[in-house]
N, C-alpha and C positions, 0 to 999 in steps of 0.2 A: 491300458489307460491309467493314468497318474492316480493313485486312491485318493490325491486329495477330491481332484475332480470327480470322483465318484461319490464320496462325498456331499460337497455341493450339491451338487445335483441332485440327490435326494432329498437335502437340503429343502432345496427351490421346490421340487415337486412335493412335497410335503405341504409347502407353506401354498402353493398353488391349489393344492385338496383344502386346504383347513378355509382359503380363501373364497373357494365354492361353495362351501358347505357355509359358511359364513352368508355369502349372497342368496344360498335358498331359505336361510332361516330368517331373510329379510321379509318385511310387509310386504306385498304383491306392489307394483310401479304402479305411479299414477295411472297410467294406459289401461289398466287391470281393474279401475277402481272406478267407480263402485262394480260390485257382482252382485249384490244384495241391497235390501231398501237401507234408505239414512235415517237414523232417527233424531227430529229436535227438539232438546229439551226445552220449554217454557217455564219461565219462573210468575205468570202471572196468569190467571183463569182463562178458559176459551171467551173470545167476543172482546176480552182487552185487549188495547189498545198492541201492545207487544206482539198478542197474539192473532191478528188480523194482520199485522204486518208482515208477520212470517210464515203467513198461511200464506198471504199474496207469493209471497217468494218462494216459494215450496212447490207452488204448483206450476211456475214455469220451472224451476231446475228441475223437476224429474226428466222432462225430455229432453233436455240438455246433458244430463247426466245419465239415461236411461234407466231410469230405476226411479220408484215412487218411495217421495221424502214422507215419511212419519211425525205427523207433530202431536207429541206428550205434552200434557201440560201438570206441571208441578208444581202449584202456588204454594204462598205458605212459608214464614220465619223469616219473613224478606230477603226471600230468594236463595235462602239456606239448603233446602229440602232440593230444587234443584240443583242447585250449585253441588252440592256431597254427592249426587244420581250423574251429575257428569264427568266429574275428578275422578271418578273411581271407575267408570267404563275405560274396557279396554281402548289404548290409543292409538284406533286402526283406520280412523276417520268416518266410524259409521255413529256415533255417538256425538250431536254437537250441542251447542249451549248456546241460547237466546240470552245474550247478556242486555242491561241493562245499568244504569247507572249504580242504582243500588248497590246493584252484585260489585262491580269491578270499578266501582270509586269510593261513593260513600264508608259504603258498608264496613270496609275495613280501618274506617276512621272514625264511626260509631260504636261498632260493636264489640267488646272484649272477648278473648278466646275465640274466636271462630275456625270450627277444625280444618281451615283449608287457610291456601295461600293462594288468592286469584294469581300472583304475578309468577310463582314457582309454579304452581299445579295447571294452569292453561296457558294454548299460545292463541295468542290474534291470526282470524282468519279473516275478515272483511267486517267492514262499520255497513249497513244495511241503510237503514235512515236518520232522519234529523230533522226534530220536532223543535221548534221556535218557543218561548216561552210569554205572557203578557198579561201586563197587568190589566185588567180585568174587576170595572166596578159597578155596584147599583147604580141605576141609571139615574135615582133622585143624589144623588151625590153631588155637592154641588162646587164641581173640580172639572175641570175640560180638558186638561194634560198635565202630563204624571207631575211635571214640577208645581202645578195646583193642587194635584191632589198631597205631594210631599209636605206643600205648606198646611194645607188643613191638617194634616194628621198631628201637624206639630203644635199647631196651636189649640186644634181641639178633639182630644183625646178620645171622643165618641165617634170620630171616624178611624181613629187609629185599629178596628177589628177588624183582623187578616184571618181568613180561613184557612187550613191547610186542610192533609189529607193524614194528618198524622207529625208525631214527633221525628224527626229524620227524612220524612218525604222529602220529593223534590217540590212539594210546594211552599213547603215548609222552610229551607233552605236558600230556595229563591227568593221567600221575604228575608229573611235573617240577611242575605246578603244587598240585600237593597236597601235595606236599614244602617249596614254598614256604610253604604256607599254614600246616603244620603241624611245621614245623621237622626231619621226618624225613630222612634222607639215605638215601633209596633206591638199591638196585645194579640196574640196567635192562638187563635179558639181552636183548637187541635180536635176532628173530629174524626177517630180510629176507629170504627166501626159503624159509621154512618155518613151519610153526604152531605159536604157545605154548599151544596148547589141550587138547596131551597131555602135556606136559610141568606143567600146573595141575591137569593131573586125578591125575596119579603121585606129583604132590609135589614134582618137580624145581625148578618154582617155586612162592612163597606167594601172588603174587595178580596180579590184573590190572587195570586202569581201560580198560573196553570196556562199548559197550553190552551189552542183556542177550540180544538175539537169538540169539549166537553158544556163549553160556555156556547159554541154558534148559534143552535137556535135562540134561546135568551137575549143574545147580541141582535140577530133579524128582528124579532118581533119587539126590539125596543128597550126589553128590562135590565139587559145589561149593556155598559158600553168597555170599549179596549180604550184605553187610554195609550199604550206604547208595545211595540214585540220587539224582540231580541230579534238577531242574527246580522247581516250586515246590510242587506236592503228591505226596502219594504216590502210586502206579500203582495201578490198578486190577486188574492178576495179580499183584500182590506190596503187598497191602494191611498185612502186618505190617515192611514195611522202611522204615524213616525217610529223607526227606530227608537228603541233607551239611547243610541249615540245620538240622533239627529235630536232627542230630547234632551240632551243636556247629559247623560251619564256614559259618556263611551267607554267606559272599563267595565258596563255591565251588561254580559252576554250570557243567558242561562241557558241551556238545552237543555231535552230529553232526548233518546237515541236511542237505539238496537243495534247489537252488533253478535258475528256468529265467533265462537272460539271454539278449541279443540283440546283435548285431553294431552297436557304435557308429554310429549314424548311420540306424538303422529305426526308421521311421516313427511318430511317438506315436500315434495311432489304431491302428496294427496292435500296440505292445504293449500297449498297453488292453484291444483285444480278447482278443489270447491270456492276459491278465491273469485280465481276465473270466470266462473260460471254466475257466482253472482252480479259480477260488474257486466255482464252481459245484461242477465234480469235487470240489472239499475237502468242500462240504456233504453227499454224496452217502452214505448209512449203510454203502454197503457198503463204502467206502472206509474211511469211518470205524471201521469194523467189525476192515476187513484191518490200519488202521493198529496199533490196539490190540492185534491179536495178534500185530502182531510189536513190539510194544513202543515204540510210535515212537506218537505226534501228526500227524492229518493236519489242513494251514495252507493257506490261498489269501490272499495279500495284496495289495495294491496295489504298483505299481513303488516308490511313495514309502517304504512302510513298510517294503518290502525293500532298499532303498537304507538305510534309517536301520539298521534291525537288521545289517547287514554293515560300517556304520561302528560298531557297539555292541560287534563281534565282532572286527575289526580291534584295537582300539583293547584290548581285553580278552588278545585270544591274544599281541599285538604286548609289552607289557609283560609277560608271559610269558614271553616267546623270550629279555627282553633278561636279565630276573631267571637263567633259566635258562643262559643263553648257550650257546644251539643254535643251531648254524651247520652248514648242508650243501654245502660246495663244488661 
């Protein structure tokens, strides 16, 4: 036989072994995956709101996935402490991240130096749910929809006291950006380490932009009322309260949301799969059921469509920060 061809051919067979040996030192296939529990990290305390969402979820994928999912919870530096606990787990898909606004919007347009990069160091694996946001005031207020209440705040400055939940929250932010949209100059009693929720119900302040989870009972028994909620229709527990579009602002849609990500560099087949499994949990009534009464949307989407919606939100909260110019050292 010709030595070139001899040659070659060892060639080939060589590059055939280095090929093998390449494919066993790959991650195990989705089919393979999981063998062991998932663990997810929580950037916000047990019994918040994050983390009731993704306990619901958790406990239908483990039989779905065969294997029981793990939820850690790792509050703290908004969302810092988590976020570093999951960038740096190996990225084998057993390690995931209960993302939130904070983490993978905001955050990187408030905070200076932050040792991670949300959009280099995680990929999107599925958006989980989506919480409506509304305004929200004492009930002696004397505004009946939000463009009443805009006009008081404008003419008179002792309703102009907006709660949040802090400097950079999302309630925080959702006024700023209603202030924007609406020309009003809101006063934002910033309360970090205690709650505006007795202080809205006394009076001490006139209103709040928070979901409506934390406000409902107050709203039943009378002391608060919703003036408007975001998203594109009206809710289904509060069928007499307008959209902010049907009120008069349709470029103003706030969310809050959970979604799960994965350590830069795991596996496409294993976020497929954990993909997959969650859009099943989304379809599931009961979920759908839970989402609805606590006033949230339950979502399963593909990594692509959650990659697109966190650059739609990016790009929305970003020109927000800059109009507002909120900066948190």
């Amino acid at each position: 036989m010709n030595a070139s061809y001899l040659k070659a051919g060892r060639r080939i067979a060589a590059a055939s072994i280095a090929s093998i040996a390449c494919a066993l030192a790959l991650p195990a296939p989705a089919q393979d995956y999981p063998n062991k529990p998932v663990r997810f990290i929580v950037p916000t305390p047990p019994g918040s709101g994050p983390d009731a969402d993704i306990r619901q979820v958790a406990a239908r994928l483990g039989p779905l996935l065969g294997q029981p999912m793990v939820v850690e919870n790792r509050p703290g530096a908004a969302g810092r402490i988590a976020t570093e606990a999951a960038v740096k787990a190996p990225a084998d898909g057993y390690t995931l991240l209960v993302g939130t606004p904070t983490i993978m919007v905001t955050g990187p347009f408030l905070y200076a130096d932050l040792p991670y990069d949300v959009k280099r160091d995680l990929v999107p694996v599925s958006l989980v749910s989506t919480t409506a946001f509304a305004l929200t005031v004492n009930a002696n207020v004397p505004a009946k929809d939000a463009p009443g209440y805009v006009a008081l705040a404008k003419s008179n400055p002792a309703y102009a006291n907006v709660g949040t939940l802090g400097v950079g929250a999302a309630t925080h932010l959702a006024g700023e950006w209603f202030g924007v949209v609406t020309g009003a100059s809101f006063k934002f009693i910033h309360y970090n380490t205690s709650t505006p929720f007795n202080d809205l119900v006394s009076g001490e302040i006139n209103a709040i932009f928070e979901a409506l989870l934390p406000v409902m009972g107050n709203i039943k028994s009378g002391r608060l009322r919703v003036l408007a909620i975001s998203g594109k229709s009206r809710h289904a527990l509060f069928p007499d309260v307008p959209t902010f579009a049907e009120a008069g602002y349709p470029t103003y849609d706030p969310l809050v949301w959970i979604g799960v990500l994965a350590p830069a560099g795991t596996p496409r087949p294993v976020v497929s799969r954990v993909s997959g499994a969650i859009a099943q949990v989304a379809k599931m009534p009961e979920i759908i059921a839970q989402r609805r009464d606590s006033v949230s949307d339950s979502v399963g989407s593909t990594p692509e469509e959650f990659a697109a919606f966190l650059e739609a939100e990016r790009a929305k909260w970003g020109a927000v920060i800059k109009q507002a110019n909120v900066r948190i050292q």
